[in-house]
VEXROLO-147511 format. One record per residue: x negated, y negated, z negated of N, C-alpha, C, O in turn. Coordinates in steps of 0.2 Angstrom, whole numbers, plus 5000, padded with zeros to 4 digits. Each point is the difference from the previous one (the first is absolute). Example, Ala and Ser with C-alpha at 12.3 -4.5 7.8 and 13.67 -1.06 7.14 Angstrom:
493450284961500449945000499649945000499550014997
500749945007499649944999500449954997499749944999
//
This chain:
434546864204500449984995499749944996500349954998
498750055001500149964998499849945002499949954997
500050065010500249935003500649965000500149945000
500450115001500549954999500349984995500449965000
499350074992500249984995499549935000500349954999
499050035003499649944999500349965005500049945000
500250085005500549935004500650004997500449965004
499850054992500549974996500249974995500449974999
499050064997499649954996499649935003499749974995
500250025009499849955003500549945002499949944999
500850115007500449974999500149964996499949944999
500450104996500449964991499649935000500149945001
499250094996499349955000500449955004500549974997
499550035009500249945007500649964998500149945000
500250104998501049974999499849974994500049945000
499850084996500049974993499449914999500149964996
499550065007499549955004500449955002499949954997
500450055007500649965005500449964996500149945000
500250124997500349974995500049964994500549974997
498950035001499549964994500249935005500349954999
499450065007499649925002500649965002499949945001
500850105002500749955000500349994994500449955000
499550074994499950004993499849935001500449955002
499150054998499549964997500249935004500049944998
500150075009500149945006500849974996500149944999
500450114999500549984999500249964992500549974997
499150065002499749994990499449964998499850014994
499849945010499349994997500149954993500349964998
499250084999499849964995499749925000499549995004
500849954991499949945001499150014999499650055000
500349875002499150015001499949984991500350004995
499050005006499449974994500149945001499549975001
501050004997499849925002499749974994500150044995
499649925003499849954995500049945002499549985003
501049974996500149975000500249944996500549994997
498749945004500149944993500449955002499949955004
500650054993500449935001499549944994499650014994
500549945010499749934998500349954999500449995005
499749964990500549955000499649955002499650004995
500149945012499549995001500149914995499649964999
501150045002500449924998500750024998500350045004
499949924992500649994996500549945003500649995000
498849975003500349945006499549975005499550004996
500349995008499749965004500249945003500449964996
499350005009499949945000500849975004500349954999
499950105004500850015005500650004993500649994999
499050034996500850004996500350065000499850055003
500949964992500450075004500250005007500049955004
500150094997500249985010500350115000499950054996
500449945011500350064999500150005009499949945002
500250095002500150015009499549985002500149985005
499350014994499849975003499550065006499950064999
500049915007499750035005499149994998499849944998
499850135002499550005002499450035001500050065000
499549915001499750045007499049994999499749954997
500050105004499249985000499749965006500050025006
499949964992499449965008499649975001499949964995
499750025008499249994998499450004993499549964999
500950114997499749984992500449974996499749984995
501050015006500249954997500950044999500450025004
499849974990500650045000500649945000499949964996
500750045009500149955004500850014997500350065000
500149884996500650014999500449945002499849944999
500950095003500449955006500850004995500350054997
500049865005500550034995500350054995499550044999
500949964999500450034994500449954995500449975003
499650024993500649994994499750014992499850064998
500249895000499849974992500749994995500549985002
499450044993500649994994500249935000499649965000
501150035000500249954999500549994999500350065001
500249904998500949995001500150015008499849965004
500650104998500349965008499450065003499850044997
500149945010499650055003499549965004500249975005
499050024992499549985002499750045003500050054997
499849945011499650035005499849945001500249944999
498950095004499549995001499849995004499650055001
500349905006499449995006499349984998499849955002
499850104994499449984996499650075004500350055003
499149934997499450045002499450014995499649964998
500450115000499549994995499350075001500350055001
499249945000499450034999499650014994499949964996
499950115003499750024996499250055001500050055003
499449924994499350045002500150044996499450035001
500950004995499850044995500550044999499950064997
500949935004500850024999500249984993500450044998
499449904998500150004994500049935000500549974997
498949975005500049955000500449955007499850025005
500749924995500050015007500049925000499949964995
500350025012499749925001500650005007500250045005
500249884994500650005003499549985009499549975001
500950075004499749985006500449975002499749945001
501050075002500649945001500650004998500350054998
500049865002500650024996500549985004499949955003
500650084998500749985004499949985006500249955003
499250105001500049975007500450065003500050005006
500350044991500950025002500350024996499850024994
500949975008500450034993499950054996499850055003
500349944989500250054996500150075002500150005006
499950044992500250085001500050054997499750004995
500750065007499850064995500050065005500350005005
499650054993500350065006499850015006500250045004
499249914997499549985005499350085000499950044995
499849955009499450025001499349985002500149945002
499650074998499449994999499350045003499850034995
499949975013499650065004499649985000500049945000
499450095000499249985004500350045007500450055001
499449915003499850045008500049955004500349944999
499050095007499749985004499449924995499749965004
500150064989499649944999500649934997499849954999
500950085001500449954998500450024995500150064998
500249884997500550044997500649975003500149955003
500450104996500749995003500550004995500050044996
500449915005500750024995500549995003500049955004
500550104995500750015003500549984995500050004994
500349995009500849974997499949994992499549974997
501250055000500150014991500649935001500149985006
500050014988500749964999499949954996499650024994
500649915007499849954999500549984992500350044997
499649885001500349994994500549985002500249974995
500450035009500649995003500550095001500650015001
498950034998500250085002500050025007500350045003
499349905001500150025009499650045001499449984999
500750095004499550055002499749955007500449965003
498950054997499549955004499850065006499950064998
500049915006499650025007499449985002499949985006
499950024990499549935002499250054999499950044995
499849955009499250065000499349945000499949965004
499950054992499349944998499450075002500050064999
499549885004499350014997499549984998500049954998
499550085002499449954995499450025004500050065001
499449905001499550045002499649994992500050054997
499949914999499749984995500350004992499750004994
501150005008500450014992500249924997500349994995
499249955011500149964998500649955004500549974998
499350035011500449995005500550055002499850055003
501049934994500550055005500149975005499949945001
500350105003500350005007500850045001500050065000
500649905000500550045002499950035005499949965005
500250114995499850025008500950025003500050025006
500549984991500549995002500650004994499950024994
500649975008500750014996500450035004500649994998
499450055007500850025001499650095005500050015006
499750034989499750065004500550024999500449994996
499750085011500450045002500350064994500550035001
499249964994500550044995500349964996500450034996
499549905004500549954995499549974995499449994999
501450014995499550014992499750054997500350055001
499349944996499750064996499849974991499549964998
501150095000499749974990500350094998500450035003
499349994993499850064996499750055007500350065000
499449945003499750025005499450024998499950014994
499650025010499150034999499849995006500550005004
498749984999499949985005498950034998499649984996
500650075009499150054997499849995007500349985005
498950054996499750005007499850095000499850034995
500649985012499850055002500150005007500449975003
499150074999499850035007499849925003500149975006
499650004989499449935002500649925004499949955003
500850104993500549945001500449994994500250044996
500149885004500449984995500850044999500250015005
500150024990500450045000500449954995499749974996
501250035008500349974993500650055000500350015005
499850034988500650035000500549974995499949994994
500850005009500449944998500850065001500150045004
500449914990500650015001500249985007499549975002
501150035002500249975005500749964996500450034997
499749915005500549964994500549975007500249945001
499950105003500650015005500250075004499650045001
501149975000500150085001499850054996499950014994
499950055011500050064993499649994995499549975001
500650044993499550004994499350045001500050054996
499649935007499550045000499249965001499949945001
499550144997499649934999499650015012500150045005
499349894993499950025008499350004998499950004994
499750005010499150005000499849965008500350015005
499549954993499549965002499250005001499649994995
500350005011499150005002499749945002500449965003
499150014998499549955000499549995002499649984995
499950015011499549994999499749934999499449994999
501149965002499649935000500549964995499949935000
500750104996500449974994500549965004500349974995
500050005011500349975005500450055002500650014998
499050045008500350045005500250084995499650034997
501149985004500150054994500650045003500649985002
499150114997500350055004500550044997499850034995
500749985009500450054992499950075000500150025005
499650014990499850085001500550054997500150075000
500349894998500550034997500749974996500049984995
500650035009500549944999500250044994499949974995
500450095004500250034995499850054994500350054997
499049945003499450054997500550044995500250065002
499949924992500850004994500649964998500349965004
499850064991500449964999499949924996499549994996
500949975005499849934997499850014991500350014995
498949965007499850004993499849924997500049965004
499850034990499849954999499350024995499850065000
499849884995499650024995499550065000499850034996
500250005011499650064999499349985001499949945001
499550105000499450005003499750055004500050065001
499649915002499750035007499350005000499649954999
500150135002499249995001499950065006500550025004
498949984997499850055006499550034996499549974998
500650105001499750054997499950085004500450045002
498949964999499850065004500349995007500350055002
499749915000500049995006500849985003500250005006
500250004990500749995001500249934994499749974995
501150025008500149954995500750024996500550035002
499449954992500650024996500449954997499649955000
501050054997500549955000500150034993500250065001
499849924993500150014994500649974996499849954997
500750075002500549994993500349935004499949995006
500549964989500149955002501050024997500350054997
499949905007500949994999500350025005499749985006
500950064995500350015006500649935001500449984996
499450015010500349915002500850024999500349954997
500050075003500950044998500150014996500649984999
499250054996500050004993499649984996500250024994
499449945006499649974996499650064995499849974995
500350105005499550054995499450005002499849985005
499950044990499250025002499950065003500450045001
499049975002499950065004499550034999499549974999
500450105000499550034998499550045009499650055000
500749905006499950035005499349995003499849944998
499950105005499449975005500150025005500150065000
499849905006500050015006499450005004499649964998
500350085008499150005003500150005007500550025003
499049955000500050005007499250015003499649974996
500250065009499350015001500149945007499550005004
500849974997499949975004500549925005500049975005
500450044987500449944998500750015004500549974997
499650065007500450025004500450054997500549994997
499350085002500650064998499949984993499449984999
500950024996500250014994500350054996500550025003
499250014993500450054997499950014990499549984998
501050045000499950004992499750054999500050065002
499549914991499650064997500350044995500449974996
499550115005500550044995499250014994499550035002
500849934991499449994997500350064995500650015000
498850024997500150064992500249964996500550004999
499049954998500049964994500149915002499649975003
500950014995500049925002500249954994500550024996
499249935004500349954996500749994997500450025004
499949954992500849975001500049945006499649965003
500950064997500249945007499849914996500049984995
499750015011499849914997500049965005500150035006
499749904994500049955004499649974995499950024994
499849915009499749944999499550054999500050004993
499550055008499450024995499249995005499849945000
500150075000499250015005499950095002500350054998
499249935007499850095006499449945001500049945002
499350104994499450005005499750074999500250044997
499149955006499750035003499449994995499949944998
499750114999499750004994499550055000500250054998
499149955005499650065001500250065002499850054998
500749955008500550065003500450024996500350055001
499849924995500650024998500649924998499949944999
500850105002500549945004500349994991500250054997
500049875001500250014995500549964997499949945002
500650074994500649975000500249994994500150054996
500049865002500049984995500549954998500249955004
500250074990500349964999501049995003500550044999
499549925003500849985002500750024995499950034995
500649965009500649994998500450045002500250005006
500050054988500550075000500649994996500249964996
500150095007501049984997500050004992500550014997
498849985000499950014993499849935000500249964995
499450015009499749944997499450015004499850045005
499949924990499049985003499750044998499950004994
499650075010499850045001499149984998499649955003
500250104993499549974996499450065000499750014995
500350035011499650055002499650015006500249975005
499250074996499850015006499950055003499850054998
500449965009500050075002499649975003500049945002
499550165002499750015005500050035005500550035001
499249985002500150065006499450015005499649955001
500150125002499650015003500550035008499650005005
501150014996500050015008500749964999500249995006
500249994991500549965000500950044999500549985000
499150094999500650054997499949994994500449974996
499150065001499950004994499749954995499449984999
501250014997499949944994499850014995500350044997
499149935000500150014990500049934996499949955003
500250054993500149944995499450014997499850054999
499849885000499549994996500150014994500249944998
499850104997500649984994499449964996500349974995
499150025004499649934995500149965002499649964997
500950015008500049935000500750005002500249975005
500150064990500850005001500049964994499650014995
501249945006500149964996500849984998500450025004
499749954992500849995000500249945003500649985001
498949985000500049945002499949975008499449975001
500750045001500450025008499749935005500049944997
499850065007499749955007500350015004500050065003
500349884999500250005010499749925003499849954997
500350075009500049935005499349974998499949945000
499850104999499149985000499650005007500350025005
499049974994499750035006499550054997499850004995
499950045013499650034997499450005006500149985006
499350054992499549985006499550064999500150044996
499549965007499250024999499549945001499949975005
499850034987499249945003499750044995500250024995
499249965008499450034995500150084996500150024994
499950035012500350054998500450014993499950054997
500549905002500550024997500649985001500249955002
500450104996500749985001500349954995500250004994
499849965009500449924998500850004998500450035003
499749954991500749975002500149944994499850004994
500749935011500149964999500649984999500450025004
499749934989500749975001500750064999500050074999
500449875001500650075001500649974993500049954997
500550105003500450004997499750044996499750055003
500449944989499850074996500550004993500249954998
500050104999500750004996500250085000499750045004
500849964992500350065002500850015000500449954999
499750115003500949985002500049955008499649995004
500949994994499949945008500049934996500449955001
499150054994499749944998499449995003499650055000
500349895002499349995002499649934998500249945001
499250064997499849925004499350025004499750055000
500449865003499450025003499350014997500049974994
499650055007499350004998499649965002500249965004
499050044993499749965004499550064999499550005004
500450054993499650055000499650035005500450005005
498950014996499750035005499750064999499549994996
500650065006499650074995499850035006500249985006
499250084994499750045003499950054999499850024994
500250025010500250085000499350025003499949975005
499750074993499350035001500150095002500150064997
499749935006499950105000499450024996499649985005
500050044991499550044999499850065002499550024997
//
């Protein structure tokens, strides 16, 4: 008797044990973050400026086109370099058109820019590269997924990936692969549904598709989508998530993935969430604000998390900034 009473007491122990740690998987408590925001400039040598694509490379924080205040809509064919991410020094002007909605890649020792939309509103086709940031090269205008503007273009599996709306037949988006920026393979015609303004990173080894507008309705989306291999796709059923947003930033931050900013059915979203597996969301709440940012960029240099530019306001007011601030972990 009493062994079967101490095996079942041990049972219970086991069940309740079990029970604690799917608790715990399905409930985790946010991290210890400490987190110093830095205003590093009020303006820099670019001015306010807001779309703008950009990217680190050779030591050097590298920004391509975007859009300065003005009457009317000024986009930019300018190249600017920065050693430090605060001071910067113009590298070329108008050796291609204007743009916004473009991108901006390090791969293979080069940078690459994809598409974005010119000062006439023509989504562009057009794929440039740089071995130096100073010589572009078109390396074509008419690749096999067309145009590409409110698009993401990340490296994984040690190839160029571009994931894009399709702006013929079904509304859907497709995936694209790369290994020489020319020759380009579809991994996926209909991953989701047609989106726009979202961002894309590859976190623990898979790539995720974050928020953005759905192309049919023009709402925001509170969606992420993931693929381990660019090809199957499927949505994540997350516990805690942001409000639905578009225009905002996804990077990658000392293993943790984080999401800043954008524009929700409320306005200009002035918050930062984090995440350690991509289901589970928390809000930074010290450095929640009423004063909301979109259409900025965002980076890593010098171990810390960057962001530049942008729309800043609240409601769906906005102006551009010229602000450059930095985000530290401690």
């Amino acid at each position: 008797m009493r062994i079967i009473i101490v095996s079942i007491f041990f049972a219970i122990a086991l069940l309740v044990s079990c029970s604690s740690d799917d608790t715990n998987k399905n409930n985790p408590e946010p991290l210890n973050l400490n987190l110093e925001l830095t205003l590093e400039t009020e303006q820099d040598q670019i001015g306010d400026f807001a779309n703008n694509a950009m990217t680190v490379f050779n030591g050097f924080v590298w920004a391509t086109g975007g859009e300065r205040p003005g009457a009317g809509v000024d986009l930019r064919g300018e190249v600017w370099r920065s050693a430090n991410g605060v001071a910067w020094e113009s590298v070329v002007f108008d050796v291609f058109d204007g743009r916004i909605k473009h991108t901006l890649t390090l791969y293979d020792d080069k940078l690459w820019m994809i598409g974005g939309r010119n000062n006439d509103g023509d989504h562009l086709r057009e794929i440039w590269s740089s071995e130096d940031g100073f010589t572009w090269n078109l390396v074509t205008d008419s690749p096999p997924f067309g145009v590409a503007d409110n698009h993401d273009t990340i490296i994984f599996n040690n190839k160029l990936y571009v994931i894009t709306r399709r702006f013929e037949g079904v509304d859907r988006t497709s995936v694209w692969s790369s290994s020489n920026g020319l020759d380009w393979q579809l991994e996926a015609d209909n991953a989701f549904s047609g989106r726009e303004e979202f961002k894309a990173l590859v976190f623990n080894g898979s790539i995720y598709v974050i928020g953005g507008f759905l192309s049919s309705a023009f709402d925001p989306t509170d969606e992420i989508w993931t693929s381990s291999n660019g090809k199957d796709w499927s949505l994540v059923e997350t516990n805690t998530i942001f409000s639905a947003r578009h225009s905002h930033t996804a990077t990658v931050y000392n293993d943790i993935a984080f999401v800043v900013g954008g524009i929700g059915t409320s306005g200009l979203e002035g918050n930062l969430w984090y995440s350690e597996d991509m289901i589970n969301w928390f809000e930074y709440e010290p450095l929640s604000s009423d004063i909301g940012l979109s259409d900025h960029s965002a980076l890593i240099f010098e171990d810390k998390l960057w962001l530049y530019g942008g729309f800043e306001g609240s409601g769906f007011d906005g102006d551009i900034t010229g602000k450059i601030r930095s985000i530290l972990e401690d």
